[in-house]
N, C-alpha and C positions, 0 to 999 in steps of 0.2 A: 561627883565631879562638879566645882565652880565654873562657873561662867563665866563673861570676858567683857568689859568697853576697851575699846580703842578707838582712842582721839588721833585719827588721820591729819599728816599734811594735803593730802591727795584725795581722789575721787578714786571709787571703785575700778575705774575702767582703764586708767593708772598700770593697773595690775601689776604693782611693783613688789619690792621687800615687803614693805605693812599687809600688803592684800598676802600675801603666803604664809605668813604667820596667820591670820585670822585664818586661811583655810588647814593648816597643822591642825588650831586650838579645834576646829569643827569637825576633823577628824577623830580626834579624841573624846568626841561626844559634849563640847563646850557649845553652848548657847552663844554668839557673839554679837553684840550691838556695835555694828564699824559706825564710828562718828566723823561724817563728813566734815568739811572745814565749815564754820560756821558763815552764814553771810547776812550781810546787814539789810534791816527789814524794809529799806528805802531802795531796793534793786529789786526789786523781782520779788517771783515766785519763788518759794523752797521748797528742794525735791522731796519727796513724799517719801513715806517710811513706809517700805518695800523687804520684803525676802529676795535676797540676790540670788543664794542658795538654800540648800537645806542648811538649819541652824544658821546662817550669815542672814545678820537685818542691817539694812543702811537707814539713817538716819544722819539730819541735819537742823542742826539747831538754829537760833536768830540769834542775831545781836543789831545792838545798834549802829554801831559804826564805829572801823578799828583805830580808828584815831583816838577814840577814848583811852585806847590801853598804853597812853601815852600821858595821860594824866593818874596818877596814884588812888584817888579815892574812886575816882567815875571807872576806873578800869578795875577795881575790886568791886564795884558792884553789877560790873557787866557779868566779869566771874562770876560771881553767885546766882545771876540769871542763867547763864548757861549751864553752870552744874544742876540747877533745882530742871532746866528741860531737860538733861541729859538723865536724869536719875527716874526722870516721868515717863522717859521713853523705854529707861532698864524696866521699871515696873509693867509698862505697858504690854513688854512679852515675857514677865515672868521671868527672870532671870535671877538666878541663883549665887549671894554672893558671892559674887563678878569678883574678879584682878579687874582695876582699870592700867590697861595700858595703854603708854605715850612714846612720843617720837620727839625731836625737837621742833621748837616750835621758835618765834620770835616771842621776844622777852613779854609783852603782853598775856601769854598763856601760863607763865609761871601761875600765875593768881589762880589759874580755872587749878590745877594740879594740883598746888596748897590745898584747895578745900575739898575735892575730890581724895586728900590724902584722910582726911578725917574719917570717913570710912571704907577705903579700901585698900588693898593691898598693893603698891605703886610699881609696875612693870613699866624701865627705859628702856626703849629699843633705841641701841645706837649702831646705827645703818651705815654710816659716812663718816669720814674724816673730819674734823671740824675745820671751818674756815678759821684763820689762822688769828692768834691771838682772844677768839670769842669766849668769852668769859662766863656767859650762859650754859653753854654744854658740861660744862661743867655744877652749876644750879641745878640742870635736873635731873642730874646721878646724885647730888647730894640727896634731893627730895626723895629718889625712889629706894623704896627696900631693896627690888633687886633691876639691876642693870646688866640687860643681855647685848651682847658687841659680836661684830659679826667683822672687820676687819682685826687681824691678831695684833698688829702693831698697836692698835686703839687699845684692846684687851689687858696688853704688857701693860699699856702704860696706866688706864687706870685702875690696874690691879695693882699697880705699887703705890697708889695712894688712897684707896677705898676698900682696899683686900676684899674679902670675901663675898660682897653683894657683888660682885663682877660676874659674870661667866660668857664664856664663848661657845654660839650657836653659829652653823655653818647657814650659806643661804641655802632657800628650797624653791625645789626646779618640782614642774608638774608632770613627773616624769610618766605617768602612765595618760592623764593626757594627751601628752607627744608622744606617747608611745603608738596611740590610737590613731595619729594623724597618718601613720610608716605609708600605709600606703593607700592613702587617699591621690587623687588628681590634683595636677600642679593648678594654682590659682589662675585664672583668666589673665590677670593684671601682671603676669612676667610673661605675656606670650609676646609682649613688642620689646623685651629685653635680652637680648643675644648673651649666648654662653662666650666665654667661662665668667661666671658672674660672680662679685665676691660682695658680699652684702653686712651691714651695718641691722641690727633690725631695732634700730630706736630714731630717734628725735638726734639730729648730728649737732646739733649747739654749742655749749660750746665748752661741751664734756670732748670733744675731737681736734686731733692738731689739724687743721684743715690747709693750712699751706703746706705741710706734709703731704696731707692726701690730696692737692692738687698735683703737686711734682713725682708723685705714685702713676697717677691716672694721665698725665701728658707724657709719663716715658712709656706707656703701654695703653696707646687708644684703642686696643682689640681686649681689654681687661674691662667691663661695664661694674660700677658701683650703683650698691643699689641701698637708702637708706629708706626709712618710713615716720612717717607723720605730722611730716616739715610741707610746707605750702611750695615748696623751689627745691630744686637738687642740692646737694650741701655746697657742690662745688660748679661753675658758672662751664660745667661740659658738657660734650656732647652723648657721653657715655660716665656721666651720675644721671642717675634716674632717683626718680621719690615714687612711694607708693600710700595708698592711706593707710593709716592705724590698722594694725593687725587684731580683730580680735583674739582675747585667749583659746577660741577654738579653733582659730586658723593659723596660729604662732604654729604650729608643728610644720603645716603647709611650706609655708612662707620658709622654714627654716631646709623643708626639704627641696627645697626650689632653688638654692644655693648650691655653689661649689664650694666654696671658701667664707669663712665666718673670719670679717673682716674687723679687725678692734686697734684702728689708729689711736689713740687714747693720748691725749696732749701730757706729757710726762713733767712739764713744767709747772703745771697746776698741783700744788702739794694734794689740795683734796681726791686729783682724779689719780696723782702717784698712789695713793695707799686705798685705791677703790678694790672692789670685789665684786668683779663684773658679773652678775646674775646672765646678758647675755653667751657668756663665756658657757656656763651651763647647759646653756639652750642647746646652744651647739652641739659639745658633747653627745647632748641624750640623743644623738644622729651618728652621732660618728666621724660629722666633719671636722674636716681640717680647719687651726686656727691659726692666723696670722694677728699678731698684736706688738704693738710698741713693750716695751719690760715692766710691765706695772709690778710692785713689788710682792703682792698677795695672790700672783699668778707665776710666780720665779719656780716653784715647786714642780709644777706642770710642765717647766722643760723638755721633757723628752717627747711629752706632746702637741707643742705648742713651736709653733715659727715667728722666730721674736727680729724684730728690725728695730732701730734707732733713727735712722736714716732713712731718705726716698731707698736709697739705693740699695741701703740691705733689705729696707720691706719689700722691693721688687723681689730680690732673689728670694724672700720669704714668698710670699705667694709663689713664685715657679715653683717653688719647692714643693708649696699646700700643692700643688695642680695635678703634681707629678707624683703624688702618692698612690702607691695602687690600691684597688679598692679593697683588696683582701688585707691589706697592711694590719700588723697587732696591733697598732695605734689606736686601730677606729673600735676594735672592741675596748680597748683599756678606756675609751674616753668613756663610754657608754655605762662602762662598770661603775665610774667616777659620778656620773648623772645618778645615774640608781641608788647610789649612797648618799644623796643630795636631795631626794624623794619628799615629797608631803610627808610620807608616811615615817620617814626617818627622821626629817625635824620635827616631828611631831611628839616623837619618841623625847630626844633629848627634848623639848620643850617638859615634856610633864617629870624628867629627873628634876630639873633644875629651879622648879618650881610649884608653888603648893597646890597643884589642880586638884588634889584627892585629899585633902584639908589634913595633910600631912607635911612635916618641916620637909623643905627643902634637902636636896643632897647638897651641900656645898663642896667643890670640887675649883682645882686648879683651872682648870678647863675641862669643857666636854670633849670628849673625842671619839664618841661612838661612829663618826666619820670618817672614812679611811682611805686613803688612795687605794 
């Protein structure tokens, strides 16, 4: 089995898309070096090179300062500093030719993935829609041998112009973590928030239609929203509440602490139309009910999904979430749909679609060992 770098936008704690893939690849018995964002040697301390998990090491490399990657020669020789840290730190735990995998980045990191391409195998993860007209996301599926996409409409499209290095990987939910949480104690930190509570469980920015979700929460001040990791409620009421950062081993909590998995998602924004809400899974692996704006990569999910456009159909969407009874076959069907969303299930399609066993690839139209 090969081993793995991945060049993070994000920090560990993040625990986004990138952090689920590195845990699939460490399921699978991959060694993983996650490469924090680099940060420059005039701020601070750099976080030390730690075991997060078993197999999972963080590491952060130096640079000088990202302004250079705005000049051509001084931002190819920052490059080369960071790849020759980057390659001292694979060495440093023994890591067995590694895939380096990347994310997009801003156009300065092209240079670090150019040289990194010279000896290793180049895994895109492309997580998100791209901002509209960027000409970069495109650059670094040209660089990578293979390019995995995780919205399908991304996947169509650049399968009709880069064929075969394409595939589609579904996202992964920590399903048997939360499964662990079922019946633990509700956290301390929702005992001053009154039922029925319909919760957001991220950062509400400005991934959320939030004049939406103000005219939600003023035609039903007995409905409390609850979002996490924002310093102020999303919306200036008396019933949005904020809570801190959930860690990954309290996300299940937090999730069963809910009535309703709440995903206003601003539809006007192209990127968040064609997202692939990882929280939408969370949900799921519970059973709750979801209420969401009509993102297009969750239209599938219909029949278990209460979808509003409007204050005013989201209203009757939530009565509706509220008023589901517990035994409903919805909430097992959601549950089934998390379980196939598993570590352990992307982990599977990860190693078809990819040389982890220093075997050619399966190339395929798409993965689909995911199934409703």
């Amino acid at each position: 089995m090969r081993d793995a770098i991945f060049l993070s936008t994000w920090f560990w704690e993040t625990h986004n898309v990138t952090e689920r893939i590195c845990l699939a690849l460490a399921h699978l018995g991959c060694k993983v070096l996650y490469c924090e964002p680099p940060k420059a040697i005039f701020r601070g301390r750099l976080r030390p090179m730690r075991e997060l998990q078993q197999g999972v090491y963080a590491f952060q490399p130096a640079a000088v300062c990202g302004r250079l990657n705005h000049v051509p020669l001084l931002c190819d020789l920052q490059a080369a500093a960071l790849g020759r840290q980057i390659h001292r730190a694979a060495n440093q735990i023994g890591l067995r030719d590694p895939l380096f995998f990347y994310t997009w980045w801003q156009r300065g990191m092209l240079p670090l993935c150019a040289q990194m391409k010279r000896d290793h195998f180049m895994v895109h993860l492309w997580s998100d829609h791209p901002p509209h007209g960027d000409p970069n996301y495109y650059r670094f599926v040209e660089l990578s041998d293979k390019t995995l996409t995780i919205p399908r409409s991304d996947f169509h499209r650049l399968k009709a112009k880069f064929g075969g290095k394409v595939a589609l990987i579904p996202q992964a939910v920590e399903f048997t973590r939360l499964a662990g949480a079922m019946a633990g104690p509700e956290p301390a930190v929702f005992t001053r928030i009154p039922r029925p509570r319909i919760g957001y469980l991220g950062h509400p920015k400005t991934a959320l239609n939030l004049p939406l979700l103000l005219s939600v929460l003023k035609a039903r001040p007995d409905w409390h929203f609850v979002s996490v990791g924002a310093e102020k409620a999303a919306v200036p009421l008396a019933n949005a509440h904020t809570l801190p950062w959930a860690r990954p081993e309290d996300l299940g909590r937090y999730v069963q602490s809910l009535d309703v998995g709440f995903l206003p998602y601003d539809c006007e924004r192209e990127l968040t139309l064609h997202g692939v809400p990882l929280k939408m899974f969370e949900y799921f692996a519970f059973g709750l009910p979801v209420v969401s704006t009509p993102l297009i990569h969750i239209w599938e999910y219909k029949d278990l999904i209460y979808f509003g456009d409007t204050a005013e159909e989201l209203v009757l969407a939530v009565q509706a979430a509220l008023n589901e009874p517990p035994d409903s076959p919805k909430r097992a069907a959601r549950v089934a749909i998390a379980r196939n969303h598993s570590i352990e299930n992307v982990a599977a399609v990860l190693r078809r679609c990819l040389p982890l066993d220093d075997v050619a690839p399966v190339h395929a139209d798409a993965v689909t060992a995911v199934q409703r």
